[in-house]
Backbone bond lengths (Angstrom), bond angles and torsions (degrees), N, CA, C in turn:
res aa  C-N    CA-C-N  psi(-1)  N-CA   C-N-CA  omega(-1)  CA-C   N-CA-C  phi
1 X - - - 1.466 - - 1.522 112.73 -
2 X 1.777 116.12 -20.15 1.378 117.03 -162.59 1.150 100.45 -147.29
3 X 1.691 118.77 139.95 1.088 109.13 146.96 1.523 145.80 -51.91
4 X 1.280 109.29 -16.46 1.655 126.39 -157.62 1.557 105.09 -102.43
5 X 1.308 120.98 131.23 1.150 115.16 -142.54 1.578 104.13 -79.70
6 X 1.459 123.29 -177.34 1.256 112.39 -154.51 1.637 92.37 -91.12
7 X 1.440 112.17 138.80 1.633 105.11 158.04 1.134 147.96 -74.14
8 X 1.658 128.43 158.67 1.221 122.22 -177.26 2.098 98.96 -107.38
9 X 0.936 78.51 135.63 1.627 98.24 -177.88 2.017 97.10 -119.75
10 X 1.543 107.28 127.09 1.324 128.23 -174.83 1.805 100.10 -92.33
11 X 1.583 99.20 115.68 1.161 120.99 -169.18 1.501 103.77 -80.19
12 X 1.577 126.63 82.81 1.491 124.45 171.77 1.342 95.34 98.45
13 X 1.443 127.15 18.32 1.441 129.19 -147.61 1.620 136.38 48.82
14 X 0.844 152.66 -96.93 1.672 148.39 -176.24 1.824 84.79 -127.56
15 X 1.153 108.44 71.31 1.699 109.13 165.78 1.391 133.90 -106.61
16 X 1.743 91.10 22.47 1.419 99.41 165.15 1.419 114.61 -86.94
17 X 2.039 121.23 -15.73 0.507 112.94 -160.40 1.394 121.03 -139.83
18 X 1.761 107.05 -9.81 1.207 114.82 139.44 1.592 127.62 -123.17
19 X 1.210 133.25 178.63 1.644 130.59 176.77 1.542 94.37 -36.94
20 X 1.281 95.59 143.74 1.275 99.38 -179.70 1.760 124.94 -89.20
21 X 0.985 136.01 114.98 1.673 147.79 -155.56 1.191 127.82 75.09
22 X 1.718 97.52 30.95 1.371 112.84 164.09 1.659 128.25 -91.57
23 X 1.063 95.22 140.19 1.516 92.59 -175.47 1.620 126.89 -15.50
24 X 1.337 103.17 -61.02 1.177 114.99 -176.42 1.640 105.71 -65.12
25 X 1.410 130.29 -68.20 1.478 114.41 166.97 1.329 112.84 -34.20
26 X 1.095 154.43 -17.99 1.190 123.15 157.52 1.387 139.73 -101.60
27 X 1.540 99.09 -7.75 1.705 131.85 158.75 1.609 100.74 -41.71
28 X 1.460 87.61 -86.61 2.073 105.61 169.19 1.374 118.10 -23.73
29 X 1.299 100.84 -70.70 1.838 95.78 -173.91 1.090 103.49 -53.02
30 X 1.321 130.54 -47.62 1.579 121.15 -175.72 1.310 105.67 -39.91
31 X 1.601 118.29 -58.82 1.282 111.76 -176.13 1.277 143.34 -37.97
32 X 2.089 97.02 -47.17 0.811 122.55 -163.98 1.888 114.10 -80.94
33 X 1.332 103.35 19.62 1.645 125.92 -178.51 1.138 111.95 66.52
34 X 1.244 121.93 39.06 1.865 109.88 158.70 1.368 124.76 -71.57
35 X 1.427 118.11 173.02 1.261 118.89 -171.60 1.845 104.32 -111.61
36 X 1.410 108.50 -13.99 1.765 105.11 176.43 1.382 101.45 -149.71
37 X 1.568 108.88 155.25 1.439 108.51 -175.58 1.304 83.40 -117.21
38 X 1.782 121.27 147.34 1.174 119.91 -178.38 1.696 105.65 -126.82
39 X 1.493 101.79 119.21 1.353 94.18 175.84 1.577 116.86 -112.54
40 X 1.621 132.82 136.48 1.176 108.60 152.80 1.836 140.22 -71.93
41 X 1.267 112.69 145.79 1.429 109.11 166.24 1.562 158.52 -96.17
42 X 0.884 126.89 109.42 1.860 124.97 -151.45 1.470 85.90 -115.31
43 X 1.421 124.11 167.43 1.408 135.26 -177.30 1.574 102.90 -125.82
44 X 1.445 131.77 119.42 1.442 133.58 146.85 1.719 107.09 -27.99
45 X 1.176 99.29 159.44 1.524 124.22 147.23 1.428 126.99 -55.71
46 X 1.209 132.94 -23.71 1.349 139.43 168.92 1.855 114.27 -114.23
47 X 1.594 96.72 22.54 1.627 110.82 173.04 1.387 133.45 63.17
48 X 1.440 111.40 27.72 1.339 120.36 158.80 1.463 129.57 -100.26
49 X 1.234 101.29 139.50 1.160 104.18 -162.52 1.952 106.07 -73.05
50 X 1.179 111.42 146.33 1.401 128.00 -159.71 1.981 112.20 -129.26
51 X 1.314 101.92 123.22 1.458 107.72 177.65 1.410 126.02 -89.32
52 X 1.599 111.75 88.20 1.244 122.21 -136.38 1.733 84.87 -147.02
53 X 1.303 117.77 139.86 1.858 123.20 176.25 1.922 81.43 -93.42
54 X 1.161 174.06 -11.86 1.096 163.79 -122.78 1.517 112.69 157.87
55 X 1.384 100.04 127.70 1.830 109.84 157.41 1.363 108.53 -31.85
56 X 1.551 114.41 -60.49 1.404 111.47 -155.88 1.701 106.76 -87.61
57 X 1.533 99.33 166.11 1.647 94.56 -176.79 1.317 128.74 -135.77
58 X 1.217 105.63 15.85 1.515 118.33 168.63 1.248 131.39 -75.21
59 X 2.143 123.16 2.60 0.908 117.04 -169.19 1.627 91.84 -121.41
60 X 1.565 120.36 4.93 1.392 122.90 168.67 1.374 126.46 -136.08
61 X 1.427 104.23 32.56 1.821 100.52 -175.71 1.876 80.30 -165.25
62 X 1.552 81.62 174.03 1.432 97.70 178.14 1.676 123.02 -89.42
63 X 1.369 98.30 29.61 1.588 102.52 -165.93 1.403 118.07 -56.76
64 X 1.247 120.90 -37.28 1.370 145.96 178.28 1.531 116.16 -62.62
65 X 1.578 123.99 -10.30 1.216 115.50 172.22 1.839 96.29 -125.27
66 X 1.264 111.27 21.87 1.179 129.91 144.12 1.867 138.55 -19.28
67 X 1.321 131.92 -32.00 1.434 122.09 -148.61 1.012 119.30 -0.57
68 X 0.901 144.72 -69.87 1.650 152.76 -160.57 2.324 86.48 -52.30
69 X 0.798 111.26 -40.89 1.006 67.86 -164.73 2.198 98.52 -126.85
70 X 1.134 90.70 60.95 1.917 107.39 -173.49 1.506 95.32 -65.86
71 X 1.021 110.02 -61.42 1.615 134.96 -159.64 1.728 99.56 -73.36
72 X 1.159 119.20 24.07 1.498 104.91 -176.27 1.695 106.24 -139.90
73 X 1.953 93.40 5.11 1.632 112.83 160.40 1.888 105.87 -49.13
74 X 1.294 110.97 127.37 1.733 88.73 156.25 1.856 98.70 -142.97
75 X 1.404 108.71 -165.39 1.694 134.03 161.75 0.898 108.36 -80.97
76 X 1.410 145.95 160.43 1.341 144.89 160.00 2.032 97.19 -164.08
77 X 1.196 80.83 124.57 1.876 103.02 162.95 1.459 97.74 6.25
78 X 1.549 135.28 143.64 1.356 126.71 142.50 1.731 112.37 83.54
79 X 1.793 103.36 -28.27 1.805 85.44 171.64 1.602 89.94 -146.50
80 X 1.549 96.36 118.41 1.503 136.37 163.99 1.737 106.24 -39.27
81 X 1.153 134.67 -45.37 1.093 128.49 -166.30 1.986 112.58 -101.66
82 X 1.179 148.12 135.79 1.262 157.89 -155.60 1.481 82.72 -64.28
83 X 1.737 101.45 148.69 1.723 91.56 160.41 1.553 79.29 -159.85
84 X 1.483 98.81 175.32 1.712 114.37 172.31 1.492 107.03 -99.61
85 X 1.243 124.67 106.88 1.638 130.10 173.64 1.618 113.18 -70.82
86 X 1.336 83.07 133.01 2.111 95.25 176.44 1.423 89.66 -47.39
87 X 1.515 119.54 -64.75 1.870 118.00 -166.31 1.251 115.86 -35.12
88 X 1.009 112.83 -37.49 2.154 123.75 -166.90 1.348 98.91 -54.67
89 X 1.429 118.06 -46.72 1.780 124.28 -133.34 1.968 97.47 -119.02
90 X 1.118 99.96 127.54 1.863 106.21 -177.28 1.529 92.84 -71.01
91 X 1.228 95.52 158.44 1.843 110.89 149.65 1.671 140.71 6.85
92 X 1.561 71.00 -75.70 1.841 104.04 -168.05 2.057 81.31 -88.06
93 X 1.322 155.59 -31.64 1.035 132.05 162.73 1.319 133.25 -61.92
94 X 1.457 106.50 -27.42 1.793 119.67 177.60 1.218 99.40 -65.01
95 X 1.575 118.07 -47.56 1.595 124.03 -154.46 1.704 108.63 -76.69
96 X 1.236 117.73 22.61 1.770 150.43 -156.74 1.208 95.40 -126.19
97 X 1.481 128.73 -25.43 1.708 122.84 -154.97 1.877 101.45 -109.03
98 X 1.023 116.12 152.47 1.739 119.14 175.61 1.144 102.51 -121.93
99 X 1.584 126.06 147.80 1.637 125.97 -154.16 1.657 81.47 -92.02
100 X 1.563 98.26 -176.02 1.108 112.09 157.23 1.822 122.36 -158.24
101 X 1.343 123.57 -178.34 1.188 112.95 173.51 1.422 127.31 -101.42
102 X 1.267 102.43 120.44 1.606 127.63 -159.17 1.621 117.52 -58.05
103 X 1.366 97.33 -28.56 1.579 101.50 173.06 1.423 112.69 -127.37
104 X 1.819 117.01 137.31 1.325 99.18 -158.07 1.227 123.42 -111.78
105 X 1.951 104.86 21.42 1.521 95.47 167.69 1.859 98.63 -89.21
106 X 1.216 119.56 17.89 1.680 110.59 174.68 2.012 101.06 -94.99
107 X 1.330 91.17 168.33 1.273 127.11 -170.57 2.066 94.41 -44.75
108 X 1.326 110.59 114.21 1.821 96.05 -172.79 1.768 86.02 -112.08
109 X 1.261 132.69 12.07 1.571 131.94 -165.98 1.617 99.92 -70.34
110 X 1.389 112.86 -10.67 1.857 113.80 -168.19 1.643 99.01 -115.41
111 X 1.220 122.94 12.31 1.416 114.11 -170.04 1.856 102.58 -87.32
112 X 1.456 106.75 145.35 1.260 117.73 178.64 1.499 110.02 63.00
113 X 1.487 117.12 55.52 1.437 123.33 144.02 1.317 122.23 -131.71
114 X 1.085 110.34 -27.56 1.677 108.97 -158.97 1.913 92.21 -92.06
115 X 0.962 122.07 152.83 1.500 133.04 175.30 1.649 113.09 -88.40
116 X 1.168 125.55 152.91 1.272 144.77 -178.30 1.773 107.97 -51.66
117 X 0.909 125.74 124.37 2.164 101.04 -163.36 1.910 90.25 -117.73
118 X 1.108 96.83 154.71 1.449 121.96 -170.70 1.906 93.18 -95.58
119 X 1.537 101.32 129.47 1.892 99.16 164.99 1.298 127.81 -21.22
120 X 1.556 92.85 -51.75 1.402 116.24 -167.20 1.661 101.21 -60.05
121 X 1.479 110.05 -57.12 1.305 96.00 162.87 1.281 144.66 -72.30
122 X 1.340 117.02 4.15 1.775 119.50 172.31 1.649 105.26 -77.82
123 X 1.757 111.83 -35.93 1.032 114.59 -158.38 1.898 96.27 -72.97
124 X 1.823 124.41 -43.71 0.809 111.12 170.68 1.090 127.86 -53.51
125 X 1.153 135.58 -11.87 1.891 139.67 179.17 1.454 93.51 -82.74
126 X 1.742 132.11 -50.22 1.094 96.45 -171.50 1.194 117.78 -90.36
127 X 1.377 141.04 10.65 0.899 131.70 120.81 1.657 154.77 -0.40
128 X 1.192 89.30 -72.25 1.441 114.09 171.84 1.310 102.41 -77.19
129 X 1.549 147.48 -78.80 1.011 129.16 135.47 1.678 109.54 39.50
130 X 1.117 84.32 -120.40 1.386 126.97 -176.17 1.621 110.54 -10.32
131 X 1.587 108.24 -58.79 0.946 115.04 177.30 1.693 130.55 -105.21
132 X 1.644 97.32 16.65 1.785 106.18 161.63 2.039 96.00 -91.85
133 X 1.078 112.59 2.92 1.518 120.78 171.15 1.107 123.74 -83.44
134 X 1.416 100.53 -69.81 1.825 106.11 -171.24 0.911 96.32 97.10
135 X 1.622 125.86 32.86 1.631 115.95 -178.06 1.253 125.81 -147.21
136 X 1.097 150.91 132.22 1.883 126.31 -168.60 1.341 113.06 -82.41
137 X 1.496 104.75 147.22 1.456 106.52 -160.98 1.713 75.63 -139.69
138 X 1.603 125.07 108.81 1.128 140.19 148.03 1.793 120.44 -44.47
139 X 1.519 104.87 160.43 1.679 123.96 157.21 1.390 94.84 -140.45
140 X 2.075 78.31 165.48 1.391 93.03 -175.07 1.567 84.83 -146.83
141 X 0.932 146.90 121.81 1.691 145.99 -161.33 1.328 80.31 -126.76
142 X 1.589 111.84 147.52 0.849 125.60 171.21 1.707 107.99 -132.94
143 X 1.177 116.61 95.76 1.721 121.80 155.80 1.594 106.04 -25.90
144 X 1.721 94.36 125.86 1.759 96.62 164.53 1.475 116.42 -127.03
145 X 1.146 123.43 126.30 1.773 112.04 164.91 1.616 79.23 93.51
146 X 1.344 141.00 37.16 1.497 124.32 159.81 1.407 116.79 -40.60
147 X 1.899 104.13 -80.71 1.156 76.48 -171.65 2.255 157.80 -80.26
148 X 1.783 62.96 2.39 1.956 89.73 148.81 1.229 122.37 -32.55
149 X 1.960 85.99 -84.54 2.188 94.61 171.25 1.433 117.80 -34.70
150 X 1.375 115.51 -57.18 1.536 126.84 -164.73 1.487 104.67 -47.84
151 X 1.355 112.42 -60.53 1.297 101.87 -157.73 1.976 97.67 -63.93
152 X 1.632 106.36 -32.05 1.587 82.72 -173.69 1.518 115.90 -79.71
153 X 1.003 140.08 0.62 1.265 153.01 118.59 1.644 110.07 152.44
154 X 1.559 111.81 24.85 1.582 116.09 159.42 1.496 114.46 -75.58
155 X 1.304 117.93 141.69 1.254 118.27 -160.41 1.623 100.60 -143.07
156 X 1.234 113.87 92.56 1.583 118.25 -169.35 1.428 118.16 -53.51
157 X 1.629 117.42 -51.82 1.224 138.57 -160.79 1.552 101.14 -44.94
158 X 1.341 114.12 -50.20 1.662 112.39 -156.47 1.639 92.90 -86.86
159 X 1.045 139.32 -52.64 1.389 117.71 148.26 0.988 157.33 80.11
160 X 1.803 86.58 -145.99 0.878 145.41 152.32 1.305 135.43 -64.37
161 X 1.743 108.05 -19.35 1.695 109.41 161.26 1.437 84.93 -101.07
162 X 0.837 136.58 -52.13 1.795 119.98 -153.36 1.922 91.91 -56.46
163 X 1.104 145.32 -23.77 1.673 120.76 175.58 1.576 85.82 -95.38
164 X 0.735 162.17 -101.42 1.205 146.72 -173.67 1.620 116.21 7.79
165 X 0.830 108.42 -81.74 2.026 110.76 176.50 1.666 104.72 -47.27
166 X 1.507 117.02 -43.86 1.275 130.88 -160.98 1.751 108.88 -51.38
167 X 1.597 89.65 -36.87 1.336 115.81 -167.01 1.462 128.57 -92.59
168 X 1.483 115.17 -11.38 1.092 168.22 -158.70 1.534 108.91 27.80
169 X 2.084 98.08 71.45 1.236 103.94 150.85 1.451 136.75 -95.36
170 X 1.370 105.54 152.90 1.696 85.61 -168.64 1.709 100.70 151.32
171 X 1.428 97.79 -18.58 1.516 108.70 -150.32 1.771 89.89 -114.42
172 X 1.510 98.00 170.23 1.764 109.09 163.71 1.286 114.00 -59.59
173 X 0.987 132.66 -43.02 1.074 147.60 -177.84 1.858 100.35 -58.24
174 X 1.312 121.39 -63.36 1.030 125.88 -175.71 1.612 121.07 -109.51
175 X 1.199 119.62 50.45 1.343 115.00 -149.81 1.672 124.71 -70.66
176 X 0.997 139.02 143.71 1.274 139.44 -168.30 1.235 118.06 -142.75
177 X 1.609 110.91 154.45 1.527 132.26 -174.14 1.281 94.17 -120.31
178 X 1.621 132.88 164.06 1.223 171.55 122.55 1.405 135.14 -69.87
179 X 1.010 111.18 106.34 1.944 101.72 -161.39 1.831 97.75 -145.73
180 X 1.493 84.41 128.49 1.468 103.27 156.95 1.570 116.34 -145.44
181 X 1.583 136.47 -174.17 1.222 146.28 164.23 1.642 89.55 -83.96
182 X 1.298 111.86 -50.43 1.643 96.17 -151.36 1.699 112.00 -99.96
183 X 1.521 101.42 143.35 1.166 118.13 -147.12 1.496 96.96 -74.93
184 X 0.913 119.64 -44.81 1.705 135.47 -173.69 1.615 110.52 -57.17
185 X 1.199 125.78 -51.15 1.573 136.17 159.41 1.596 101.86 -43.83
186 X 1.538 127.89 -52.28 0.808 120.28 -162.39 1.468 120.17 -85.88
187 X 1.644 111.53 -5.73 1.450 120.27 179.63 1.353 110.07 -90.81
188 X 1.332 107.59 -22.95 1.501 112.05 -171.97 2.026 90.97 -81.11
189 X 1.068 107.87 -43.46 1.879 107.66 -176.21 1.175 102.93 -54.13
190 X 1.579 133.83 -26.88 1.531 124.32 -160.02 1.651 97.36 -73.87
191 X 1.392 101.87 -37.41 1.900 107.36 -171.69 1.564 105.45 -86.20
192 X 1.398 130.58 11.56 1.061 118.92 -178.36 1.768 107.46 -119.30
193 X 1.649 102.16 -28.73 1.672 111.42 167.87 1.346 113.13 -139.89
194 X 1.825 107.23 172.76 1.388 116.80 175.37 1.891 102.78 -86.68
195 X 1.029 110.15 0.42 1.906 106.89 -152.72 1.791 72.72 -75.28
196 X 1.433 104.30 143.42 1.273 133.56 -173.15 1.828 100.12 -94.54
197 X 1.831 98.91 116.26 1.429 109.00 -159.34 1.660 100.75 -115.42
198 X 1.372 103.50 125.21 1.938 125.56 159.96 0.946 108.08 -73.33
199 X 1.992 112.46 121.81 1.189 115.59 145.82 1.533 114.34 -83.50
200 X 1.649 109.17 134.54 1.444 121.23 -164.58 2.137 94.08 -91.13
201 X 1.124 88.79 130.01 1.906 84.67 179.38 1.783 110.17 -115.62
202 X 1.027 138.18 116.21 1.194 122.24 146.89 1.520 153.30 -67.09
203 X 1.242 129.83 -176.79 1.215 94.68 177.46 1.864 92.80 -131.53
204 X 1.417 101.98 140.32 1.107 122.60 -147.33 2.136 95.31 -80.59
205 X 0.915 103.07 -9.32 1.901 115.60 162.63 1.286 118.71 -89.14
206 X 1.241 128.68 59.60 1.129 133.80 -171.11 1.104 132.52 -51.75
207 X 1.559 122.50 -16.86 1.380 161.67 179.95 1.471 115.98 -62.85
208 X 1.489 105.98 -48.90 1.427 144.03 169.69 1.896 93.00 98.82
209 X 1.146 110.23 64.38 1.432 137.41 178.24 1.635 105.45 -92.44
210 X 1.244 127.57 172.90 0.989 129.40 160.45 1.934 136.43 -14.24
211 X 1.190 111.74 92.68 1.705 89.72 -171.29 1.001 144.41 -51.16
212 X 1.342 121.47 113.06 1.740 112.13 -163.26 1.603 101.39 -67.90
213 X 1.594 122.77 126.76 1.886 111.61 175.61 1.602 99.77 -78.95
214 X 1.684 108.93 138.96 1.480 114.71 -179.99 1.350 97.87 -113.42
215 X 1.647 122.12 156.68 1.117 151.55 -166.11 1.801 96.28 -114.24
216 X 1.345 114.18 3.79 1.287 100.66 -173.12 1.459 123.31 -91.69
217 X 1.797 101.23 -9.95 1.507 103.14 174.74 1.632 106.63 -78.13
218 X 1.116 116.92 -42.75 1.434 112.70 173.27 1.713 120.91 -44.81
219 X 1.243 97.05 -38.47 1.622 109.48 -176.73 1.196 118.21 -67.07
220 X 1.412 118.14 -38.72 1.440 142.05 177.37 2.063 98.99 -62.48
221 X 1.184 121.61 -31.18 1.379 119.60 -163.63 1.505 120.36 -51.04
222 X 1.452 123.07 -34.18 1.350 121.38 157.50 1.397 131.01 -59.10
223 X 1.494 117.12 -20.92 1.235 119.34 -174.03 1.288 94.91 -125.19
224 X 1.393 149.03 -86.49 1.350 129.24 -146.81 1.626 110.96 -99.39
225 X 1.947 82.43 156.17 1.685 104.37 -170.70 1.549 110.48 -61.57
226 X 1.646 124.26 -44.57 1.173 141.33 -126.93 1.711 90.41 -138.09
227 X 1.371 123.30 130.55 1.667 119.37 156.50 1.442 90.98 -111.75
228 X 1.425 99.71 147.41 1.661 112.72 -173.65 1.711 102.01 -138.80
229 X 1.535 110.51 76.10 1.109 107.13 -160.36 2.240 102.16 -93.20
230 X 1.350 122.34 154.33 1.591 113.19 161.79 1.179 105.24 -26.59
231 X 1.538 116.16 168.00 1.237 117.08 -175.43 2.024 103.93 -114.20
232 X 1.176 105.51 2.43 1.514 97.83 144.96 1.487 164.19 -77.28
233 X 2.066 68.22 -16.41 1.691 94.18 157.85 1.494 125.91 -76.64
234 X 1.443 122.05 1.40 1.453 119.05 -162.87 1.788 88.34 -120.03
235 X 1.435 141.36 -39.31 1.510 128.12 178.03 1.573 103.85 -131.35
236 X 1.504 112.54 114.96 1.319 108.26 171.51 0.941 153.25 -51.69
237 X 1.597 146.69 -163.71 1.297 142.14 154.21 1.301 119.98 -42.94
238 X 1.820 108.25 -32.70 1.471 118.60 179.01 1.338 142.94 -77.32
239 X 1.859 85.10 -13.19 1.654 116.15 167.72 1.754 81.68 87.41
240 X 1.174 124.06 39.76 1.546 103.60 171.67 1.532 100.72 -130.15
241 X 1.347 122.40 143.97 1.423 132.69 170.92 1.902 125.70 -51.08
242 X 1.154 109.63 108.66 1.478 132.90 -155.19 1.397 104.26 -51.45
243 X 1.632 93.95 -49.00 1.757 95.10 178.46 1.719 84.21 125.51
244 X 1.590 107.78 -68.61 1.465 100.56 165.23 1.789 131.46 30.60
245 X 1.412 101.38 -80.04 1.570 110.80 178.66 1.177 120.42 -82.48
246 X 1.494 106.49 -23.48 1.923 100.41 172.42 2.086 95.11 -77.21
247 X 1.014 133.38 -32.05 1.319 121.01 -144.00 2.030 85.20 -91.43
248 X 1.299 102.23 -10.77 2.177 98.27 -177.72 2.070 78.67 -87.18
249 X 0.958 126.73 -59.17 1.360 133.52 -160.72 1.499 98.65 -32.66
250 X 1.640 105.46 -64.96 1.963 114.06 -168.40 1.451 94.70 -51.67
251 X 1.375 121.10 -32.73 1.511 101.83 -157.74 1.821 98.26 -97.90
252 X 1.598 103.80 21.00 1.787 100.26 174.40 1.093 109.30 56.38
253 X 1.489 124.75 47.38 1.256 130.83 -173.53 2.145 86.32 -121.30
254 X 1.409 104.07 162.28 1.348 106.10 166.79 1.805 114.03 -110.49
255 X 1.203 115.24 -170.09 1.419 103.71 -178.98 1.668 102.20 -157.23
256 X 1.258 98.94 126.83 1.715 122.35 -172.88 1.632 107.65 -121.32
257 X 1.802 101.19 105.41 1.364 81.13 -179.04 1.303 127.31 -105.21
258 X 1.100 123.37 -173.81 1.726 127.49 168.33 1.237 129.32 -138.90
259 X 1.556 135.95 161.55 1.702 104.97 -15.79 1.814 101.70 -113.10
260 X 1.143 116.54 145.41 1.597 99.33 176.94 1.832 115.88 -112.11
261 X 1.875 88.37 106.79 1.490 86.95 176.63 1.393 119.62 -142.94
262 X 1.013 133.83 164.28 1.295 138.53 -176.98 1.567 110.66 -38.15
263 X 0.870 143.64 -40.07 1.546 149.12 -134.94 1.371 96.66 -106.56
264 X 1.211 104.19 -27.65 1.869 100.15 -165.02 1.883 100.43 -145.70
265 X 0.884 109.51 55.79 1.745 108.63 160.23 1.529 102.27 -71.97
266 X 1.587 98.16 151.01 1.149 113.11 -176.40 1.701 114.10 -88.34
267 X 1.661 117.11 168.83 1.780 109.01 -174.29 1.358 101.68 -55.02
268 X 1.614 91.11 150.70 1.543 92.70 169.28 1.362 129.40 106.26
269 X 1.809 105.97 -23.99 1.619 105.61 -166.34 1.538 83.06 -129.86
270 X 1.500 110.69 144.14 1.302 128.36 173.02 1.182 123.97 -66.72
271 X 1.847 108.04 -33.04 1.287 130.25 -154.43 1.370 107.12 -122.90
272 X 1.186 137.56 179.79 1.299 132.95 135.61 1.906 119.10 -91.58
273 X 1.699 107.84 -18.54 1.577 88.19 154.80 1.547 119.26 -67.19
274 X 1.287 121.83 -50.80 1.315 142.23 168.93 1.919 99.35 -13.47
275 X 1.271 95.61 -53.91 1.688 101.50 -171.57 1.616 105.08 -68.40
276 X 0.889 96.44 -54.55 1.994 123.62 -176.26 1.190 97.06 -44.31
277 X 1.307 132.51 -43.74 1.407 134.34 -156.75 2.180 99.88 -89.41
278 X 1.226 89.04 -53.97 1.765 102.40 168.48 1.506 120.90 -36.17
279 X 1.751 89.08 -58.10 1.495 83.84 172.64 1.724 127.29 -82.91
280 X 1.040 101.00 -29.97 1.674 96.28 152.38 1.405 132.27 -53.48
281 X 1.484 121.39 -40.94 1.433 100.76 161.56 1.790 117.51 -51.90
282 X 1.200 123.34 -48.65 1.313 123.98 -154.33 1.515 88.35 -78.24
283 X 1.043 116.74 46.25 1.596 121.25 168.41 1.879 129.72 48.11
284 X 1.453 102.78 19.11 2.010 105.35 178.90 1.688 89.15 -63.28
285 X 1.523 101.86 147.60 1.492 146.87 -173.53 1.476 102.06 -75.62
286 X 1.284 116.18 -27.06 1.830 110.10 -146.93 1.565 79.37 175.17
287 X 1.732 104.65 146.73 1.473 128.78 143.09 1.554 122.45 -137.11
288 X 1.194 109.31 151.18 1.661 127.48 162.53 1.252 105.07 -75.09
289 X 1.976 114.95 135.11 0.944 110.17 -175.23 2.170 103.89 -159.58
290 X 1.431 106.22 106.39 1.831 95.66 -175.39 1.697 87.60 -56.63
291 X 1.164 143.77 -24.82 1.324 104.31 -163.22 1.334 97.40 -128.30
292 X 1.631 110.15 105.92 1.717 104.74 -152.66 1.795 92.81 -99.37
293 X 1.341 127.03 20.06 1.093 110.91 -161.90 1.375 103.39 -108.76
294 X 1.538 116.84 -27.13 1.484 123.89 171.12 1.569 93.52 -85.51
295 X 1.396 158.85 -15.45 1.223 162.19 -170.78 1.877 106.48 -74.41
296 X 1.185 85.14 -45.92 1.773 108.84 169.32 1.083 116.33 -70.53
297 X 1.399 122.00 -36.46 1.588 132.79 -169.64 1.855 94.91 -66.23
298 X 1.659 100.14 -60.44 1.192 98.32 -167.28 1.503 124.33 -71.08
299 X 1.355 127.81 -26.78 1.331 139.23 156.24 1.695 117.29 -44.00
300 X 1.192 112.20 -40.30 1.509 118.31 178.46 1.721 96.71 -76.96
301 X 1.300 126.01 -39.62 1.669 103.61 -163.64 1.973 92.68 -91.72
302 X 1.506 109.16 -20.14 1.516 78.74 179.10 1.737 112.71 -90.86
303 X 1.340 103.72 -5.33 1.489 83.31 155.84 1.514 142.98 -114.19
């Protein structure tokens, strides 16, 4: 679709190699030459927005060896097991919590220092960043549990562009993506901004079983710039090209895939460059990647 080569976007920032949406993962990736830092978003209790892959927080901070706050474990709708929700806890309580690393054959030597960081503050890092460079250093935030928030009456969209504009993303200079799963969040964002919004698709074989074909990139065609579907939906079990990325291409759509990491390569590839490289021939736009620095490595020698 482009001449310009496809980007690497830092999955949670460099979270292959530290806690993931910690300062430093996203310090690093910067370093490590990406073109977007990708954060997810959860909302505090006193309505700030929070850089968090999940509501709950016991599987990335030290909340759990906590006291002060044991008793503030609960159930909630949809997950069977007790957890501590970003919503429960204000601000000034998150900013109490130390990340940690989510998977534990990775590097755990950085766990329990860095603090829980507010949007507002990722966006100031890339910022700063940005401009000890001379270079644009994109986001791509991705809303989680929308329509969760909504109904309890957090409402990302308004926001979530107001630090965005504040900051003045939006621009070349600062360029940005929009990403959710759900289509409805994302129809209502088209009438509220110009920032060019990804529908995120999964693939409903989680196993990496048979590919289920979705109708959802087509659906997405009135509203979003970018389909950002798993990356099992784009080369099969058979190691052969789905069709997938040519059929987002006809419709002038781009394609961002996910996620490429050590833990979970798909059949077929030895490596996870091995994969990276695969799916770059079959032409994806952009990938997600915890370890964006070998992701970069390989993008520069295959192109």
């Amino acid at each position: 679709m482009t001449d310009k080569k496809p980007i690497i976007i830092a999955h949670r920032g460099a979270s292959g190699y530290w806690p993931e949406h910690s300062a430093p993962a996203y310090e690093n990736a910067i370093d490590m030459g990406v073109d977007f830092i990708e954060p997810d978003l959860v909302f505090s209790k006193d309505g700030h927005l929070i850089c968090r892959h999940d509501r709950y927080l016991g599987t990335t901070t030290n909340i759990a060896d906590l006291p002060e706050f044991a008793d503030r474990r609960v159930r909630k709708p949809g997950n069977l097991i007790p957890q501590w929700y970003a919503e429960d806890f204000s601000l000034a309580e998150l900013k109490t919590l130390r990340c940690r690393q989510a998977w534990p054959n990775r590097d755990q030597s950085h766990n329990d220092q860095y603090e829980v960081l507010t949007f507002e503050e990722l966006l100031q890092i890339i910022d700063h960043q940005a401009s000890a460079r001379s270079q644009p250093i994109g986001v791509c935030p991705e809303i989680k549990h929308a329509p969760e928030m909504l109904a309890l009456g957090f409402d990302f969209l308004p926001a979530a562009f107001a630090q965005l504009t504040d900051h003045g993303f939006g621009t070349i200079e600062r360029p940005t993506f929009f990403q959710s799963f759900d289509p409805a969040t994302l129809r209502r964002a088209k009438e509220m901004s110009d920032i060019p919004l990804v529908q995120l698709i999964r693939n409903e074989e989680v196993n990496f079983g048979a590919v289920r074909p979705s109708s959802l990139a087509e659906d997405a065609a009135d509203y979003a710039t970018v389909i950002a579907p798993h990356k099992s939906l784009l080369i099969g079990t058979d190691g052969a090209d789905t069709g997938f990325v040519q059929r987002c291409h006809d419709m002038g759509k781009r394609v961002h895939a996910w996620a490429f990491i050590d833990e979970v390569v798909g059949p077929g590839f030895a490596t996870m460059e091995d994969e990276i490289r695969a799916h770059l021939d079959i032409g994806i736009d952009g990938l997600f990647s915890d370890f964006p620095d070998r992701a970069v490595k390989v993008r520069e020698a295959w192109s």
